[in-house]
N, C-alpha and C positions, 0 to 999 in steps of 0.2 A: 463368411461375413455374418458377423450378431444383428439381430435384429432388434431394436427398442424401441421403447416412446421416447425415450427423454434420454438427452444425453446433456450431464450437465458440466459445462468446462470451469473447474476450479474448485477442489477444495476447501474453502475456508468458511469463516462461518457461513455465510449467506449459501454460499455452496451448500453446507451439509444444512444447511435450513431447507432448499429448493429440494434436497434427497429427502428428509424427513415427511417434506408434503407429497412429493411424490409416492413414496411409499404406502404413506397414509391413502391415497386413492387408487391404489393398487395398482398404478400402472409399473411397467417394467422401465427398470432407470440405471445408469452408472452414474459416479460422479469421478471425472479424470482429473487429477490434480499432478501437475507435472514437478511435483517434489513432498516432503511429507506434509501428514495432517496438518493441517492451517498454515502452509507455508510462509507466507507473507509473516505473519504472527508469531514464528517460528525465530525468522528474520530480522525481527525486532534487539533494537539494544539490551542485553539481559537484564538490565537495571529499570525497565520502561516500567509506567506506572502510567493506567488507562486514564483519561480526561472523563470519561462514563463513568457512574455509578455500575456495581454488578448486574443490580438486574434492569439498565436499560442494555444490557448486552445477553442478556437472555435469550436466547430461542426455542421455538415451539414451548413456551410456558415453564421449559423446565427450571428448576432454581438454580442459581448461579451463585456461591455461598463464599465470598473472600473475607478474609483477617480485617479486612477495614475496607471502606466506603467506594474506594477509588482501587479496582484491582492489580494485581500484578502479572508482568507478563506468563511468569508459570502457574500463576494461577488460571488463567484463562486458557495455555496450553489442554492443562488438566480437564478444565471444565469440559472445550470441545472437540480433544478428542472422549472423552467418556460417551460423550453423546453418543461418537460414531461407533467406537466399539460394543457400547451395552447396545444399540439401535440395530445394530450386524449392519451397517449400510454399505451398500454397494461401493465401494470407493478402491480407486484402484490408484495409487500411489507413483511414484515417479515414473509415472506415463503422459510423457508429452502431447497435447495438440500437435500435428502439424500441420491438415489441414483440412479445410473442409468445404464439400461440393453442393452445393443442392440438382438434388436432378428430379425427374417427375415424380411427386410423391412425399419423398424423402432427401434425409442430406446422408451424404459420405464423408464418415469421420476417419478420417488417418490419423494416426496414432506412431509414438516411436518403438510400440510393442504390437499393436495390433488394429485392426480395422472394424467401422462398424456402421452400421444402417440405420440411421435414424428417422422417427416421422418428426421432433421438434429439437432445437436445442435451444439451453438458455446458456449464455457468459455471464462470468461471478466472476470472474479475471481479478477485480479489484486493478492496482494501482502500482503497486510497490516493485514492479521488475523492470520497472524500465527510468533510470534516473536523470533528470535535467542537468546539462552540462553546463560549464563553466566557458566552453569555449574558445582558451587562452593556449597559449603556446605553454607546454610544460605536461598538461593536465596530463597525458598518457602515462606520465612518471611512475615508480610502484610508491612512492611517497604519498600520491593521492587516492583520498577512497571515496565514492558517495555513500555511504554505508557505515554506520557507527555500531558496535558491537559492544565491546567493554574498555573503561578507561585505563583499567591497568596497563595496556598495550603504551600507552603515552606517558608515562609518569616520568619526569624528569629529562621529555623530549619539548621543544620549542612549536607549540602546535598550534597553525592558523585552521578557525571554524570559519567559513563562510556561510550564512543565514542569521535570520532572526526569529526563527518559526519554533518548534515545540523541540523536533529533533533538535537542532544546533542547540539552542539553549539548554537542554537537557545535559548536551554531550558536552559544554563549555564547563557547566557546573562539577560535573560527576569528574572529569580529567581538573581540573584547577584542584578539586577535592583531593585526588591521588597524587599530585605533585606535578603538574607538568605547566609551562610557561603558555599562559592562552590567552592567543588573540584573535578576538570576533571581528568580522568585514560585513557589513548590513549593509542592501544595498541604499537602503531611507535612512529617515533621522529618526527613529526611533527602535527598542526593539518591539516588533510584531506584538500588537494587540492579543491576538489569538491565542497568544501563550497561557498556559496553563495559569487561574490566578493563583494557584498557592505559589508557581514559582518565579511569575514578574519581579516581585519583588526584591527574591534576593539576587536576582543576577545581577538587577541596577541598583543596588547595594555594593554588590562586587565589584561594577565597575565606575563607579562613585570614588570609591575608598582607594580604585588604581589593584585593587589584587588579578582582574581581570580586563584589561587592555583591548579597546572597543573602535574602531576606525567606521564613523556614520557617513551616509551618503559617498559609496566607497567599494570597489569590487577592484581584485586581482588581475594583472592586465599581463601580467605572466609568476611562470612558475620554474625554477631552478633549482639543484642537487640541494643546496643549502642554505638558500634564501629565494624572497619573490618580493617582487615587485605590487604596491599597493596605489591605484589610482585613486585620489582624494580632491576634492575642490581646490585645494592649494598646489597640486602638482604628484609627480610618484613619489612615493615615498617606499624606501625600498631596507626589509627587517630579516634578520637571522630566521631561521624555520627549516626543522624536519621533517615534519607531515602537516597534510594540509587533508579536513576535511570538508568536503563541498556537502554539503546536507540545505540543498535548494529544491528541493521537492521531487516528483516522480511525476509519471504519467503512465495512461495506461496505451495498451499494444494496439496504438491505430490504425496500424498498418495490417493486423489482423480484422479490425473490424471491418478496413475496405475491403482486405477480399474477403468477406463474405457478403459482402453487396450493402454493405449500412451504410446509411448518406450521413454525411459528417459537417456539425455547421461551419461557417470559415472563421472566426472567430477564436470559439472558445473548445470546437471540435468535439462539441457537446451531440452525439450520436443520435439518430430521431428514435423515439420509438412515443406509443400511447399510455401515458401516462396513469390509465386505467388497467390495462392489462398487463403495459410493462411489455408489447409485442414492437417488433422494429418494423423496418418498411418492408424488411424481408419475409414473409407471411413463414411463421411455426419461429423463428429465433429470436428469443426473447432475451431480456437484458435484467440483470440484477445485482444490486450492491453499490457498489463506486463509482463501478465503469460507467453509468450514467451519465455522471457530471462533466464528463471533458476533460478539457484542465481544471476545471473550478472542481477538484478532488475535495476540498475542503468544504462541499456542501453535503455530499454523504456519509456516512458513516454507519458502523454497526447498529445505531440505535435507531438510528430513521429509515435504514431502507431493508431493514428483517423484515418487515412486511411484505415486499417483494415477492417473495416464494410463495406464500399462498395466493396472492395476486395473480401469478404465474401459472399457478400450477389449476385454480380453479378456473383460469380462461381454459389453460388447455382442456381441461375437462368438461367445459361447455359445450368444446368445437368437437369434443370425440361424438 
C-alpha cells in the first residue's frame, strides 16, 4: 500500500489546481480522476462555449490564451491538460474511487486499480456524473439522454428539450440549426434568467417567430416509442417525437460524501466544511470546486472556487 499526503479525488481543473499547489509545497500527492484529463469538461457538448472570460479560468497564474473572449470547449481541453503534462503531475487517469476508510492517522483509499494510504484527502468531484431525473414512465427508453453531445445526431428527427438552463438552450439552438423539429418543455414561464446573455435573445426570437416550439409552466408526464405526452395548465397535450433530451441539471455523488462521514444539510445537501480552509467535519478531507454547493451547483464554478486549492493545501501545510 502507497503512502501519501494528499490524495486528491478528481481530475479537473480545480483537481489539477489542488496537484499544482501540492506540488509546489512538496508534499507527496496523486490526483485520481476516474476517466481522462478534465473529465466532466471532456463531457461537455462539442459545440460548448464557456460563460467565463479565459482568464477567470486560469489556474495557478498561468495564461489561458483563446480565439475570443468567451473560450471553447477544445480550447480549454488544451489549455488544462498542457498544465498537467508540461507540470508531470501526478495524475493517474481512468482510476476509479471506490472507497475510502479513515482509520487512526490516516484514510484507506480503494481504487479500481490500486490501493493507497493517505494522511488528507480533498474531493474536486465537481457535479456533472450524476444527472437529475425526470421521473416519468418512459424515461429508461434509449430515445432518452441527459447528456447532449452534438446536434448532428438529431437533424431531421422530432426532438423534445426539457429545461430552460444554458445546456437545453444551447442544445435547442445548435439542433433547430442542423435541421431537426424542436420542442422546449420549461418547467416556469419563462426561459431561465441564467442563460448565457449573448444567447437569451435569440432563442425567444426563435420561439416568438414559431421556428422553435416552447410549452411554458409544463413538464412531460410520460414518455413513449414515438410520441409523449406533455402536462400543461390546460390539460395533456400529447405530440409526435423521437428523442427526448432531459438536460435538468446534475448533482454531485452524495452518497459518496456520506460515506465518508460528511454531514449533509437537509435542504439544499450543501455539505459542512470551514469556509476558511475549506476542511469538512471530517478532520484531514477537504472539499474543492462544486461539490461545495449542494444542489445549488450553480453558485460555483471554475472562476470562483480556484482559489480553493491553495486554501487547502496551505491549511494542510500549517497542520503538518
Amino acid at each position: 500500500m502507497k503512502n501519501i499526503d494528499v490524495v486528491i479525488i478528481g481530475g479537473g481543473p480545480i483537481g489539477i489546481a489542488c496537484g499544482l499547489e501540492a506540488q509546489k509545497k512538496g508534499f507527496s500527492y496523486i490526483i485520481l480522476e476516474k476517466g481522462p484529463i478534465v473529465n466532466s469538461l471532456y463531457n461537455y457538448p462539442i459545440n460548448m462555449q464557456f460563460f467565463s472570460s479565459s482568464e477567470r479560468l486560469e489556474i495557478d497564474d498561468i495564461p489561458f490564451i483563446s480565439k475570443e473572449a468567451k473560450p471553447s470547449r477544445s480550447e480549454a481541453l488544451e489549455y488544462y491538460r498542457r498544465i498537467a503534462t508540461s507540470n508531470k503531475l501526478n495524475i493517474h487517469l481512468f482510476e476509479k474511487v471506490e472507497k475510502v476508510v479513515k482509520n487512526e492517522g490516516f484514510f484507506s483509499v480503494e481504487t479500481t486499480k490500486d490501493n493507497y494510504q493517505a494522511k488528507n484527502v480533498i474531493v474536486a468531484t465537481g457535479f456533472y456524473d450524476i444527472p437529475n431525473k425526470l421521473n416519468v414512465f418512459g424515461e429508461d427508453l434509449p430515445k432518452v439522454a441527459h447528456y447532449y453531445k452534438d446536434p448532428h445526431f438529431y437533424a431531421g428527427q422530432k426532438l423534445a428539450i426539457v429545461g430552460a438552463s444554458n445546456s437545453a438552450i444551447d442544445a435547442a439552438l445548435e439542433c433547430w440549426r442542423k435541421g431537426a423539429e424542436v420542442t422546449l418543455i420549461i418547467r416556469g414561464n419563462e426561459v431561465g434568467q441564467r442563460v448565457k446573455y449573448w444567447v437569451r435573445p435569440h432563442i425567444i426570437n426563435r420561439i416568438e417567430e414559431g421556428s422553435i416550439k416552447a410549452y411554458y409552466n409544463a413538464n412531460i408526464s410520460e414518455i413513449r416509442e414515438t410520441e409523449i405526452d406533455i402536462k400543461t395548465k390546460n390539460g395533456i397535450e400529447t405530440i409526435e417525437n423521437d428523442f427526448v433530451l432531459a438536460l435538468i441539471g446534475y448533482r454531485p455523488n452524495f452518497y459518496f460524501l456520506t460515506q465518508l462521514g460528511i454531514s449533509l444539510s437537509n435542504e439544499t445537501k450543501k455539505p459542512t466544511y470551514n469556509p476558511e480552509t475549506m476542511e469538512t467535519n471530517v478532520k484531514g478531507v477537504y472539499l474543492a470546486g462544486v461539490i461545495c454547493g449542494g444542489m445549488e451547483t450553480h453558485k460555483w464554478f471554475i472562476e470562483n472556487s480556484r482559489i480553493h486549492a491553495k486554501m487547502v493545501v496551505d491549511d494542510i501545510l500549517e497542520k503538518t
